[in-house]
C-alpha positions in Angstrom: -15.2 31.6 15.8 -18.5 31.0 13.9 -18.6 28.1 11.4 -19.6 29.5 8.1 -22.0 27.0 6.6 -21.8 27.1 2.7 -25.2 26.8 1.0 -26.3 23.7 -1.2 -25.8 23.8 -4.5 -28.4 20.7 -4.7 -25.4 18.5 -5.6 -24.8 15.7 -3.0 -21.4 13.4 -2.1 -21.5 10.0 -1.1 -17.6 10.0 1.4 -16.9 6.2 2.3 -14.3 5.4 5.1 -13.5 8.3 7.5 -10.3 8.1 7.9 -8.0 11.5 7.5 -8.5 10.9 3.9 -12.5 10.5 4.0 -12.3 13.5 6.6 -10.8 16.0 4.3 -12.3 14.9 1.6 -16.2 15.4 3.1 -14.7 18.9 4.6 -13.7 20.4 1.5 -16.5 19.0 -0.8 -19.1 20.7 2.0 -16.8 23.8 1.3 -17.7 23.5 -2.3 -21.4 23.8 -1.3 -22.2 20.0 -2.1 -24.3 18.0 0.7 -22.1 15.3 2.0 -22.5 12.4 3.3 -20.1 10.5 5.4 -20.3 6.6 6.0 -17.7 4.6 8.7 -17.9 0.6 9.0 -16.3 1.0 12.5 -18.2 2.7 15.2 -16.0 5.9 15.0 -14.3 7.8 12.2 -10.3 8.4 11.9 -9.7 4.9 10.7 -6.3 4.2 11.6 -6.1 6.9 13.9 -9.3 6.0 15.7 -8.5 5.9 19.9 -8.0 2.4 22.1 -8.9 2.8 26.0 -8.6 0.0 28.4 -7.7 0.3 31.7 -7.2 3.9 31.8 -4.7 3.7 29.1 -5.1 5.8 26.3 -3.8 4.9 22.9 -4.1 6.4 19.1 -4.5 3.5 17.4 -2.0 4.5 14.6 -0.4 8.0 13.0 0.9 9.9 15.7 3.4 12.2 13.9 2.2 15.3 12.5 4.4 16.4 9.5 2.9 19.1 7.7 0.5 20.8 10.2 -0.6 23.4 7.5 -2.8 20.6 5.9 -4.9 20.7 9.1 -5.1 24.3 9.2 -7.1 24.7 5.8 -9.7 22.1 6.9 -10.7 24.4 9.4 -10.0 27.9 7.4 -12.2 26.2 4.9 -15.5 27.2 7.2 -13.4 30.5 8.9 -12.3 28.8 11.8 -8.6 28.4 13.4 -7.1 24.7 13.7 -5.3 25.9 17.2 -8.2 26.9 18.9 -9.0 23.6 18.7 -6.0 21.4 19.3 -2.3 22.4 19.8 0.2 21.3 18.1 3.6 21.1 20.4 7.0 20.6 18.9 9.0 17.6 19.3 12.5 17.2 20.6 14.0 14.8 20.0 11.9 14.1 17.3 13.4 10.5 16.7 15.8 8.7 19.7 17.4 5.7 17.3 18.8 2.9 19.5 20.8 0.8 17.6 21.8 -3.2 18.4 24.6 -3.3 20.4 23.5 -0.1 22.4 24.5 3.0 20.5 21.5 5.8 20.6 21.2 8.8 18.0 18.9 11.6 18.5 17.4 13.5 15.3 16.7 16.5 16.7 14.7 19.7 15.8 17.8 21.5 14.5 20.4 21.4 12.2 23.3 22.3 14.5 21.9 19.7 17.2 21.9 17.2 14.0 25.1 18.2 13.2 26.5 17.4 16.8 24.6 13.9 17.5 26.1 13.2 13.9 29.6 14.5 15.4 29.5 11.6 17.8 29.3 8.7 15.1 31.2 10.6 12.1 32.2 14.2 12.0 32.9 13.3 8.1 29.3 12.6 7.8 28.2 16.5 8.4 28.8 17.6 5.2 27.5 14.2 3.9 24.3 15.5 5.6 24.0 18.8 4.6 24.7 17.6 1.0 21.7 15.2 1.7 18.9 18.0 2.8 20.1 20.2 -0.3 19.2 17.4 -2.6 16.2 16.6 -0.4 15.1 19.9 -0.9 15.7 19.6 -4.6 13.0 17.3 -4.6 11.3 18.4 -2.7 10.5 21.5 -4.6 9.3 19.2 -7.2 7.9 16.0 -5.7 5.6 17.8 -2.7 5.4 21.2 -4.1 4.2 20.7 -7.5 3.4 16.8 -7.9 1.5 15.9 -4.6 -1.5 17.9 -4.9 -1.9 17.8 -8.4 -3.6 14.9 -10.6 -2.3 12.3 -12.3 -5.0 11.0 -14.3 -3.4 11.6 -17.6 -0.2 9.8 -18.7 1.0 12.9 -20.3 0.9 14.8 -16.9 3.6 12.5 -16.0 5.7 12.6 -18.8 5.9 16.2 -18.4 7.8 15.7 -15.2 10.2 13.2 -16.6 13.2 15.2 -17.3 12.9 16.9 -13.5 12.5 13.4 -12.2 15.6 12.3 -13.9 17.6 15.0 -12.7 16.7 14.5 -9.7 17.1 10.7 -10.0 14.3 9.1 -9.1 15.4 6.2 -10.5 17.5 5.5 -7.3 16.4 3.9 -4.4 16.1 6.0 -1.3 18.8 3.8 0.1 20.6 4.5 -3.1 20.3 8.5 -2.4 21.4 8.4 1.3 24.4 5.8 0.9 25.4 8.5 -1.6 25.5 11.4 0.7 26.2 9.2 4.5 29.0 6.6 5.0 28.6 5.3 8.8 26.6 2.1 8.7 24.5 3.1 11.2 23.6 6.8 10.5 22.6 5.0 6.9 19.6 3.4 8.8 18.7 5.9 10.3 18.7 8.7 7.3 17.0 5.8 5.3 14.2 4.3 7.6 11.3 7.3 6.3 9.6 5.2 3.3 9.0 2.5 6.0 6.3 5.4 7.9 4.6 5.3 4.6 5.0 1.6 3.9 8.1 1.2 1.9 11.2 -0.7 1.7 14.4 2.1 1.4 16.1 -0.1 -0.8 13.0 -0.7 -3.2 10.8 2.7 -2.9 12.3 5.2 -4.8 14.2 8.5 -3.7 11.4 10.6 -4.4 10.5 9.7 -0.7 13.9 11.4 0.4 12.0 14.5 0.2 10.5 13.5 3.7 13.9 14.8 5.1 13.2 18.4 4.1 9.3 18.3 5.0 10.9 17.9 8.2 13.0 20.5 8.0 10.5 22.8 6.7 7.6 22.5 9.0 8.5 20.4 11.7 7.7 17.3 13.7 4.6 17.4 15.9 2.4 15.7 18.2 -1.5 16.9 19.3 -1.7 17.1 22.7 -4.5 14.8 23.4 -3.2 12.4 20.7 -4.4 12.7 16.8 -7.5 11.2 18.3 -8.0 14.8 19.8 -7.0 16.1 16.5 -9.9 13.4 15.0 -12.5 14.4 17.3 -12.3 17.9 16.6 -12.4 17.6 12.7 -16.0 15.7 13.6 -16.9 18.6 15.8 -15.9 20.8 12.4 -17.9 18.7 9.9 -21.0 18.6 12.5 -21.5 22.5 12.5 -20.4 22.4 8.5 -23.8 20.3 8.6 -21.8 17.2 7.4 -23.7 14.0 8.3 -21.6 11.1 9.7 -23.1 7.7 10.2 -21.4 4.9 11.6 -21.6 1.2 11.4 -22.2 1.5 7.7 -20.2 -1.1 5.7 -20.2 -0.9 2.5 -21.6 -3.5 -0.3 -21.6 -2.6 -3.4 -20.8 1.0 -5.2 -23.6 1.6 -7.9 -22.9 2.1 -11.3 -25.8 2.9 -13.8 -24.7 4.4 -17.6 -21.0 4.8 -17.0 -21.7 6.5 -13.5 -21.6 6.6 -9.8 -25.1 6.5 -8.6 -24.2 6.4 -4.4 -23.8 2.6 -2.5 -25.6 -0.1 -1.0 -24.5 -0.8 2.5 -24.4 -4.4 3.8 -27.5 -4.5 5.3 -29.5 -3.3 2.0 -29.1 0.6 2.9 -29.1 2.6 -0.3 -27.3 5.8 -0.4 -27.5 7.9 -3.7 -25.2 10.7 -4.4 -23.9 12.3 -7.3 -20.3 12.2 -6.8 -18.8 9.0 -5.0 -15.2 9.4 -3.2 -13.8 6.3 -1.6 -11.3 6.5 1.4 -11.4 2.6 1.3 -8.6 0.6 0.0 -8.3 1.2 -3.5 -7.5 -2.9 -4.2 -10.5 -3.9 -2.0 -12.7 -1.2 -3.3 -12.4 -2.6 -7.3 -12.2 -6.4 -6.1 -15.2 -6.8 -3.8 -17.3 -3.1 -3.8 -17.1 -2.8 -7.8 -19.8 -4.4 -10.0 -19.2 -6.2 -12.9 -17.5 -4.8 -15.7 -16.0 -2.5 -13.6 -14.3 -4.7 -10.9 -10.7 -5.0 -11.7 -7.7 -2.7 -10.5 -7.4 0.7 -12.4 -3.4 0.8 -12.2 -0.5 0.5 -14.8 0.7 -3.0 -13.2 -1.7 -6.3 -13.5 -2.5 -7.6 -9.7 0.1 -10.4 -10.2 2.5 -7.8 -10.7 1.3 -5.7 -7.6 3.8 -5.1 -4.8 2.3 -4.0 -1.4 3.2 -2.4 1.2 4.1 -4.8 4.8 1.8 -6.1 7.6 2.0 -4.2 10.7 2.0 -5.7 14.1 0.8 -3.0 16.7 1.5 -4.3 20.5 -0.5 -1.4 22.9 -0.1 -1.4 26.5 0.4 0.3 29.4 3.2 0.3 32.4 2.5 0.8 36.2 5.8 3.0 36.8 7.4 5.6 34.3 10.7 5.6 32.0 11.5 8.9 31.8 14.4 7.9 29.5 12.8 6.8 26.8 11.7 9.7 24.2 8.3 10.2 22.7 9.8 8.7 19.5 11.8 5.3 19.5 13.1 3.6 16.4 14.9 0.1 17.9 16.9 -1.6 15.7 17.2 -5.1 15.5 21.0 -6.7 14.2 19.9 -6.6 10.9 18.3 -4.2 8.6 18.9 -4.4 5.1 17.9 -8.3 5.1 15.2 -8.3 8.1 13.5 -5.8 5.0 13.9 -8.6 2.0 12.0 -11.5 4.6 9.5 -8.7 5.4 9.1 -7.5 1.7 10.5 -9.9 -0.6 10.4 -13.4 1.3 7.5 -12.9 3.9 9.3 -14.3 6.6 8.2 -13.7 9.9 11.5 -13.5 11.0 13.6 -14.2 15.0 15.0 -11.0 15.0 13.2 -7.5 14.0 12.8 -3.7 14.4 10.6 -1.7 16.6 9.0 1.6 16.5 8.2 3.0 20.0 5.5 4.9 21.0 5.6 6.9 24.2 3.2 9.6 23.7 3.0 10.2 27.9 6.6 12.1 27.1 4.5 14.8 26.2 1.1 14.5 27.5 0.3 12.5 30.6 -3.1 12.3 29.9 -2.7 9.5 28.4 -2.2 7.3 31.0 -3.2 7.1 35.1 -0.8 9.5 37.6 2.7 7.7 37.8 2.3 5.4 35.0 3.2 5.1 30.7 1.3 4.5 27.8 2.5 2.8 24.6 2.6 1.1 21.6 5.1 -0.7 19.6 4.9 -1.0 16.0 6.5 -3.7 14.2 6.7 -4.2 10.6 6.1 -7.9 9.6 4.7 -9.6 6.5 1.4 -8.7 5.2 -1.1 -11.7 5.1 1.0 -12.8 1.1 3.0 -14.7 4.1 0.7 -16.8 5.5 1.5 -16.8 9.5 -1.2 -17.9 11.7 -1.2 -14.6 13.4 -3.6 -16.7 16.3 -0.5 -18.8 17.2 1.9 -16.0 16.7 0.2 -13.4 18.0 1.0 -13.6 21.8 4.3 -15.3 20.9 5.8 -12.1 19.2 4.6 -10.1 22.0 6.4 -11.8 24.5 9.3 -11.5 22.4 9.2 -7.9 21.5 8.9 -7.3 25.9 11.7 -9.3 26.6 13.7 -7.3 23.7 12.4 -3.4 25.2 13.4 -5.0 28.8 16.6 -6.0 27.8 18.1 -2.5 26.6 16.1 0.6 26.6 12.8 -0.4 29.0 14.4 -2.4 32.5 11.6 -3.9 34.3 8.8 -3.6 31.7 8.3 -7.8 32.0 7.0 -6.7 35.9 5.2 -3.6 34.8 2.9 -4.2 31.6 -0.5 -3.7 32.2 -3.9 -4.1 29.4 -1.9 -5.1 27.0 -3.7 -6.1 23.5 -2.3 -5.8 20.0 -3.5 -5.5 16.4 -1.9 -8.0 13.6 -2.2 -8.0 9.6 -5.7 -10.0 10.3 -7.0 -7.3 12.5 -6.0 -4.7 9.4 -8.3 -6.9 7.2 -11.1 -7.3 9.4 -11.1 -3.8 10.6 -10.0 -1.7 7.5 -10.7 -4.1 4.7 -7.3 -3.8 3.9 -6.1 -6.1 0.9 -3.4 -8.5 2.4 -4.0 -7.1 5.5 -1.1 -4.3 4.8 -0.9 -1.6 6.7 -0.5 1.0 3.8 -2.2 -0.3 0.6 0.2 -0.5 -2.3 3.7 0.3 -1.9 5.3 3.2 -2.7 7.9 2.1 -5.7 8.6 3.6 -8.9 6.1 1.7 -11.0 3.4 2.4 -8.4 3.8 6.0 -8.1 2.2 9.1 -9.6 0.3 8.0 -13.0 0.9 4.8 -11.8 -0.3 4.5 -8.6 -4.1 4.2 -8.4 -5.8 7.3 -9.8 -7.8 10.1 -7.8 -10.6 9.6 -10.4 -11.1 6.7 -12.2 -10.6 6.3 -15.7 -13.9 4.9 -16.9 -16.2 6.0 -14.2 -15.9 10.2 -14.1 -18.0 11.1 -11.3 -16.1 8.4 -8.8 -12.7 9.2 -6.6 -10.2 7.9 -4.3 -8.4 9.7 -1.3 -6.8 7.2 -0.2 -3.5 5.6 0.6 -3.4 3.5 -2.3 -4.0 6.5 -4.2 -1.8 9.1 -5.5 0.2 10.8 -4.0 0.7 7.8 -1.0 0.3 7.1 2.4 1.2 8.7 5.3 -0.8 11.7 6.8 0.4 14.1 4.3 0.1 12.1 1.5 -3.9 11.4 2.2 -4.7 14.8 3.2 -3.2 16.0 0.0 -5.6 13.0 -1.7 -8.4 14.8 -0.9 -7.2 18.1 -2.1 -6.9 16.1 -5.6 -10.1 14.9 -5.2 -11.0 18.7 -4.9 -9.4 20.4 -7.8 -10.4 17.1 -10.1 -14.5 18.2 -8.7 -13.9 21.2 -9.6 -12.8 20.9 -12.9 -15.8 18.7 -13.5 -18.3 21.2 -12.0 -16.9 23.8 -14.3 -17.0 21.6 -17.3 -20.7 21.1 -16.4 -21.4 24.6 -16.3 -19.9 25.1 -19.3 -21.6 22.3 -21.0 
């Protein structure tokens, strides 16, 4: 199908970082008629979900759940063009295998009744424990996604309309809070609780709103993009090249330039000027304001003083291949160490770079062997560590936790991995810095707890500058896929409100 090219309305954007959140962004302000420019530091776009090779291995470098695919289907209705014949989307099943210390395994599966039975095996008690937990899921939901995720917070009042809904709904708990209400078994806990970690939180600090992640589920489904979201990335740049989008790479930003209370475009590292009328930054919301910000305007644009900022953890990412198959293991692994609530406080609270830990497993050739040579796996392991607040000498422990976290996978769920890793590499909280100039070297930006949420989270638009914006994970409404895509549609509506009060004017 033809890409319909919107005309110029002679207003230009200035998009930097091209991750999901700089992606949407630059697709639907070229929908909106405005020329766009898109700038990447690295030398491709998708950010966290740009593509590793080595070997022959394929790896997406970070998201590789797809949650909400109707986000990815308006990018490309925006120009008259259909996301699937593009990419496919294929449904997952299981779409999380838990394996719990000490050997237990629970699959979360695609339905209901198969829920219902895996829950069967651990507590038949906990069924209606469950169902109770996906009503009140849905209850928010129907407020939290549905009317709050998309929609601005840039006013304090827009919040304090919510209130009572948010209090009803008791946001006030923890997600950890919410579940332990609804599930007794110790284990099924964990597993009901661990979502706010995929965006960066801790469940027993980030509040319940995040329960709502349960029902997204539900509603749409778990996903994966056959040929990896770096398939999905590499078709959004083959959308925003015939939407006449242009994309440079290799462009680090300097400075963002402000003249008479305005965005005036950026100054790239190497003296580059770019000059736009609107300014939306994908980047880091902390790092933006602390080193891209000039003078007055260079200080975080959030409820909470930095001293009183909590972020979200560092994330070690261990990517490698294997030269035989495990046909056991699912797409989808979440390994759990002996301890959970506590490993959490010395990632979050403590820093501690702890002996034991939890794993997420990646094994995305359970779905598509493309991604690595005939008879062998690719993976990656995520594990959630402390951000760079903790001080490790990620050098020194670097290769150390990898040759723990192979011993652990060899031990239970991956025999004979030790004799059949291959190209192995990894990323650590440094490599986050370096590479995505996060603050702290977190792997989500803030995190996601009460008094850094909605109103107070960073803002889509900032308060004293009008005509500069942030899709971003530190932004409202969070991180995760979902919650960057729907960024950028804030970014949207908040442009277009401007543009009309313009006309008006």
């Amino acid at each position: 199908m033809k890409t319909k090219i919107p005309q110029s309305n002679g207003k230009s954007a200035l998009v930097i970082g091209a991750g999901f959140g700089g992606i949407a962004s630059a697709l639907r302000m070229r929908a909106m008629g405005y020329d766009v420019t898109l700038v990447e530091r690295l030398d491709a776009i998708g950010g966290r979900a740009r593509v590793f090779e080595k070997g022959g291995y394929r790896h997406d470098g970070g998201p590789t759940v797809v949650t909400a695919p109707f986000l990815f289907d308006e990018l490309f209705e925006l120009f008259g063009e259909k996301r699937e014949d593009h990419v496919e989307f294929v449904p997952l099943d299981p779409w999380y295998r838990f394996y719990f210390d000490g050997g237990e395994q629970f699959d979360y599966r695609a339905t209901v009744e198969d829920t219902m039975d895996e829950i069967d095996r651990f507590s038949p008690d906990d069924k209606k424990g469950y169902a109770s937990l996906l009503k009140a899921s849905k209850d928010i939901f129907d407020v939290g996604f549905e009317k709050l995720a998309d929609k601005p917070f840039t006013k304090f009042f827009t919040m304090m309309k919510q209130v009572p809904s948010l209090l009803k709904l008791k946001s006030y708990m923890t997600v950890a809070q919410m579940v332990n209400s609804h599930i007794k078994h110790p284990l099924l806990r964990q597993a009901f609780s661990i979502h706010p970690l995929l965006v960066g939180g801790n469940p027993f600090t980030t509040t319940s709103i995040y329960t709502l992640i349960h029902y997204l589920e539900r509603r749409w489904g778990v996903w994966f993009a056959m040929g990896g979201t770096g398939k999905l990335v590499a078709e959004l740049k083959g959308l925003m090249e015939r939407a006449g989008i242009t994309i440079e790479l290799g462009v680090d930003i300097d400075k963002i330039t402000v003249e008479n209370g305005l965005a005036t475009g950026a100054v790239a590292m190497d003296g580059t000027v770019y000059k736009a009328d609107r300014v939306i930054c994908n980047g880091d919301p902390p790092t933006v304001y602390s080193q891209m910000m000039p003078a007055p305007h260079a200080r975080p644009k959030k409820a909470l003083p930095e001293s009183m900022t909590h972020y979200s953890m560092g994330l070690y990412v261990l990517y490698f291949g294997s030269t035989k198959t495990f046909p056991d293991v699912a797409h989808h692994t979440i390994w759990m160490g002996p301890r959970y609530k506590e490993l959490l406080k010395d990632i979050f609270d403590h820093k501690i770079l702890a002996d034991d830990f939890s794993l997420y497993v990646h094994r995305p050739t359970a779905t598509d062997s493309s991604f690595a040579p005939e008879g062998c796996d690719s993976f990656y392991v995520l594990c959630p560590v402390p951000n760079l607040q903790g001080g490790q000498d990620w050098d020194k422990e670097g290769p150390v936790l990898r040759d723990r976290i192979v011993a652990a996978l060899d031990q239970t769920i991956m025999p004979g991995i030790s004799d059949s890793i291959t190209e192995d590499f990894w990323m650590t909280p440094e490599d986050f810095k370096t590479d995505y100039r996060a603050m702290h070297g977190t792997g989500f930006s803030i995190a996601p707890i009460f008094s850094q949420s909605a109103w107070f989270r960073y803002h889509n638009r900032d308060p004293q500058i009008p005509n500069l914006y942030f899709a971003a994970a530190g932004a409202h409404p969070g991180a995760g896929m979902p919650g960057v895509i729907c960024s950028a549609k804030v970014v949207e509506t908040l442009v277009k409100d401007d543009d009309r009060q313009s006309s008006a004017a």
